[in-house]
Structure formats: C-alpha cells, structure tokens
C-alpha positions in Angstrom: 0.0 0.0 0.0 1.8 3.5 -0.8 1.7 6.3 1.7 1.3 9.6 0.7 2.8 12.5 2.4 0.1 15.1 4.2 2.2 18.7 3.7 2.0 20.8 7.0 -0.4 23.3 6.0 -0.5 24.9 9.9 0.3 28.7 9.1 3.2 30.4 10.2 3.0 32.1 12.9 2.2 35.7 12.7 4.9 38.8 13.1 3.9 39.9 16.4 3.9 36.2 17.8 7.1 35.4 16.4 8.6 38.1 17.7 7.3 37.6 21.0 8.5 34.2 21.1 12.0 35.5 20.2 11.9 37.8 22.9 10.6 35.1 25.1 13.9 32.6 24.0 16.2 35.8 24.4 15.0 36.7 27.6 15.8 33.6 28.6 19.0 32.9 27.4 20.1 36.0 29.4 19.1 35.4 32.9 20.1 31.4 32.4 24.4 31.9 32.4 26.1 33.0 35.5 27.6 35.9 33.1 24.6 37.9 33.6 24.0 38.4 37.7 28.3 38.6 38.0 28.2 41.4 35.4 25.1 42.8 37.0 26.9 42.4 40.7 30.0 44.0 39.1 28.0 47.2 37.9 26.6 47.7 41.1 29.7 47.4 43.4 31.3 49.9 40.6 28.7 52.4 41.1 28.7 52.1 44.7 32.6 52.5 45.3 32.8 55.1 42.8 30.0 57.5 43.8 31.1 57.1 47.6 34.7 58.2 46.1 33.3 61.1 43.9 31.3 62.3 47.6 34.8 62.2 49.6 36.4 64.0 47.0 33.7 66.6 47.1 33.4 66.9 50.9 37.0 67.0 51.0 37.4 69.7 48.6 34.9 71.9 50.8 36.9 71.5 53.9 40.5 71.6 53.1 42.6 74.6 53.3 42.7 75.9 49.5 39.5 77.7 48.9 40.1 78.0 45.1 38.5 74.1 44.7 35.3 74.5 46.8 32.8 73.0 45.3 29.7 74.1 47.5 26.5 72.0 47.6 26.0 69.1 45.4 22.6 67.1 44.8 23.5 63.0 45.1 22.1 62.8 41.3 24.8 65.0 40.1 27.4 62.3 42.2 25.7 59.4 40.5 25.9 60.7 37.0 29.6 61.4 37.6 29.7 57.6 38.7 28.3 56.8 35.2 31.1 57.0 33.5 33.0 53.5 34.7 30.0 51.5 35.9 29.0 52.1 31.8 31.4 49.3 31.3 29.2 46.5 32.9 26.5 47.7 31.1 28.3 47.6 27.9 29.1 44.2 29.0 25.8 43.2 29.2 24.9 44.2 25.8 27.5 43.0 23.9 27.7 39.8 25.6 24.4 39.3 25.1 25.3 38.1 21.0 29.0 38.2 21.5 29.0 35.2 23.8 26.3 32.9 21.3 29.1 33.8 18.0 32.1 31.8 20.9 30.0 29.3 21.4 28.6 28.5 18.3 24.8 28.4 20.0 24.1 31.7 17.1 23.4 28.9 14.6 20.6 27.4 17.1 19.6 30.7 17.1 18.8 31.2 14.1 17.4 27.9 12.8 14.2 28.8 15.3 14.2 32.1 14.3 15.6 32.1 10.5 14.8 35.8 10.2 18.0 37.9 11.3 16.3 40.6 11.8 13.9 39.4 14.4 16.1 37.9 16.4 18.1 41.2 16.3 15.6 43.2 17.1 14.7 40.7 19.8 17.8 40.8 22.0 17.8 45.1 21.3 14.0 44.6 22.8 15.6 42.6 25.9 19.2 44.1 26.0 17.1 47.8 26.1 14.4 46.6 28.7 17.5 45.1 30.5 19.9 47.8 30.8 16.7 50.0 31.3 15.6 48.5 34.7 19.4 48.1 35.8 20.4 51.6 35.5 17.6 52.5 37.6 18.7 50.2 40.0 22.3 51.8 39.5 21.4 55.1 40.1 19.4 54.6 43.0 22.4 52.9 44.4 24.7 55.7 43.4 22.2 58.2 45.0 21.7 56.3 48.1 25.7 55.9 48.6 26.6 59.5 47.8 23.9 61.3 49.7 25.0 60.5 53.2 29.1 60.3 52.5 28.3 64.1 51.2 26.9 64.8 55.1 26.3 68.8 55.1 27.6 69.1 51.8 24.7 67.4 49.6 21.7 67.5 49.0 18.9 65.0 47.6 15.7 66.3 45.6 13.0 64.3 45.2 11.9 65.3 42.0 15.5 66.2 40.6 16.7 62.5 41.8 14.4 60.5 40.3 14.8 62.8 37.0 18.5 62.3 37.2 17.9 58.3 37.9 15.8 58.2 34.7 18.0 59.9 32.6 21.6 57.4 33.6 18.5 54.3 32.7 17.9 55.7 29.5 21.6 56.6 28.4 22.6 53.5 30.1 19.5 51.7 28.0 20.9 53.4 24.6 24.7 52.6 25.1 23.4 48.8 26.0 21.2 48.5 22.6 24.8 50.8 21.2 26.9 47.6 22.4 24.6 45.0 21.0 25.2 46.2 17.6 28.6 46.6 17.6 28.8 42.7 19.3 26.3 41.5 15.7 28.5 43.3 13.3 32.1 42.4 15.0 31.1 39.2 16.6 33.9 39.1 19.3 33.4 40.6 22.7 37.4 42.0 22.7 37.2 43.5 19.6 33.5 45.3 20.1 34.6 46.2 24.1 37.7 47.8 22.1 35.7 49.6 19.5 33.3 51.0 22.2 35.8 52.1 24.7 37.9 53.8 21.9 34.3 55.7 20.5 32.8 56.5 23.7 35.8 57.7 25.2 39.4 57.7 23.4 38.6 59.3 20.1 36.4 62.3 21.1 39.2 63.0 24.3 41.7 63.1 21.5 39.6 65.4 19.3 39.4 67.6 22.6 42.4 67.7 23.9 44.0 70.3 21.1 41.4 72.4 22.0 40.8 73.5 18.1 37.1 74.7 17.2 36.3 72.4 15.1 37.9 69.1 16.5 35.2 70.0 19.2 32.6 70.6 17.5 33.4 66.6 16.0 33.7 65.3 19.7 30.0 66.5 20.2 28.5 64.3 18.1 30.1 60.9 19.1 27.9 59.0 21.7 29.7 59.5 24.7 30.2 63.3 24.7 26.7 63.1 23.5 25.0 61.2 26.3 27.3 63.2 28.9 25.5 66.7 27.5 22.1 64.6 28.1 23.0 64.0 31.7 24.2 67.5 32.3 21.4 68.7 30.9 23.9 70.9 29.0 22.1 74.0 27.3 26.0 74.6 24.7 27.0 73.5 22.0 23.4 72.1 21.8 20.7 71.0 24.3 20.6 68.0 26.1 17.6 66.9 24.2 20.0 67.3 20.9 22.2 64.7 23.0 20.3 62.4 24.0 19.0 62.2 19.9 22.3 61.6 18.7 22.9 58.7 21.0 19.3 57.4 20.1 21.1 57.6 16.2 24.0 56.0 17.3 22.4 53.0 18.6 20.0 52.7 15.8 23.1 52.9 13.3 25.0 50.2 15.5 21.7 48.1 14.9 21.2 48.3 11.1 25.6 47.6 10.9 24.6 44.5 12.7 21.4 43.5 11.0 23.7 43.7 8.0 26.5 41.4 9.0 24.2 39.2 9.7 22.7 38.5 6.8 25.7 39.0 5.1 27.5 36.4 7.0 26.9 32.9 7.9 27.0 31.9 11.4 
C-alpha cells in the first residue's frame, strides 16, 4: 500500500507572535548563564565605590585649606551621574555579551534555525538588552544616589523630584549605550574586539579630538555618543541641548543596529 505525504499546512506564525517568542527565547537565554548576575553584581559594586569616592572627593574639597576648589552644595544625582562613566562598562558588558557570547559558542546557529529571520532575532535581543539595561540603571542610580547622599553629610543634597529625573536619565543613556553595544557585538562578533571599539568611540577618540582644543575638532567630539549622552546627563544648554544629546545617542544606537542586521545576513554563522 503506498503512503502519501500530508504537507503541513499549519500557518506560520504571525509577526507579532514570532517576535514575542523570540523575545521570550532571548529573555531567557540572558538570565540562564552566570555571566549575567556577575556582570550585573560588578555594575553595582562599581557604582557604589565610585559614587562614595566622587562624595569624599567633594566633601574633602569643601573642607580643606585651599579655597580656590570648593565646590559648594552638590545634589547626590549630580554624584551618581559622575559615577556613570565607569560602571557604563558592565552595562556595555551586558549588551555586547548578550550576542558576543552565542558567535564563541557557536549556539548563534541554534539561534537562528528557530528564528531564521536575522532581523527578528536582532531586534529581539535590542527589545531585551534595552528593557534590561533600562531596569538596571535604575537600579544603579538609585544605588549611586543612596551611597553618595549621606558620605556628602552637610555638603549634599537630595531632591526628590531632581533625583528620580536624574535616575531616569543614567536608565535611559545606560539603556541606549546597552542596545549601542549590541550592535557593535552582531557586526564584529567578538566581545574583545566590540569592548575595544566601544571604549575607543565613547571615550578615546572624542578625548583626542578635545584635547587640542581646536574649534572644530570640538565641534566633532560632540557628536560621538559618549560626549553626546554626557551633554544629556548634564542637561547641558552649549554646544546644543541635552535633548540634541540624548537624539544623537538614540542615532547611534540605531546605526550600530542596522551595521549589525547587515553582517548578519551578510554572513553565515
């Protein structure tokens, strides 16, 4: 007797679903290595240490003996955003390992069999990195708040409504350099090399631009991410409002997004 095949005529799943289950799977995949909570426990002792150094080097400077580096009253948020600028570097970790670490173990090519589209599952892990980095640079700036407000003793000062504004403003820059990392990760595919490529655009290469002190070298620092999201934070009014800032950061995420989507459908796993 001869069998005939029955083709699988189940449709396929719809956009929104899929994605949702590729969320789902990525969300997953994050919180189920060790990687995660020791980067996450890293980032929070960095913040803590550093914003209880930035508060002694503040109260110090108000009570030493040379008057020409007082710095007066200081809110705990302005502490905290100076803390930003290491404890960025778990963050960072976060997103970049979050794609970095599936190219080293070869688990990418899982990865896409269940979700063949490349960009779904990229715009997946931005969906989780984002919501990720989000919630933990809340969590990192109500640390750094929380640390820096007492060490500052007579010399700080904590607003309610300026706190929690400057809390949401490190999440969201935090949020944009995590989804910034996880593009880079896609297009270079090894965590040295992206960690490299960030630290020299967020930090190195504008610094260098600065350091002459030329109009126009400036006026190029502005626009890369880090000098950028520091404007943000600051809440700077020159060369260009912080909402300008926090727009080109947006870009440079989004940029570092469509690199990656393009490597990887350029590129096998």
């Amino acid at each position: 007797m001869s069998t005939r095949t029955i083709p699988d005529t189940r449709p396929a799943p719809a956009a929104p679903a899929a994605l949702r289950g590729a969320v789902a799977a990525e969300w997953t995949k994050l919180f189920s290595v060790r990687t995660t909570w020791w980067t996450a426990l890293a980032g929070l002792l960095v913040m803590a240490a550093s914003a209880g150094q930035l508060a002694i080097y503040a109260a110090n400077d108000n009570t030493n003996d040379d008057p020409a580096d007082d710095r007066g009253i200081l809110t705990a948020g302005s502490v905290m955003i100076g803390s930003v600028e290491l404890t960025q570097y778990a963050v960072l970790a976060l997103g970049l390992l979050a794609i970095t670490a599936e190219f080293t173990s070869g688990t990418i090519r899982t990865t896409l069999q269940c979700t063949p589209s490349r960009g779904r599952v990229l715009l997946a892990k931005a969906v989780v990195a984002g919501t990720v980095t989000f919630a933990f640079g809340l969590l990192l700036g109500g640390v750094g708040a929380l640390v820096a407000r007492p060490v500052l003793g007579e010399w700080g000062r904590a607003p309610a409504a300026g706190t929690i504004g400057d809390i949401a403003a490190v999440a969201t820059y935090l949020a944009l350099v995590g989804v910034l990392a996880l593009g880079l990760g896609a297009a270079l595919r090894s965590a040295v090399l992206t960690l490299t490529v960030l630290f020299a655009t967020l930090m190195i290469v504008p610094l260098s631009l600065q350091e002459p002190d030329i109009a126009v070298l400036n006026r190029i620092a502005d626009v890369f991410p880090g000098v950028a999201g520091a404007h943000f934070l600051a809440g700077d009014t020159e060369p260009y409002p912080g909402a300008v800032g926090l727009l080109l950061l947006a870009g440079w995420a989004g940029a570092a997004l469509l690199l990656g989507r393009a490597a990887l459908r350029r590129r096998d796993a």
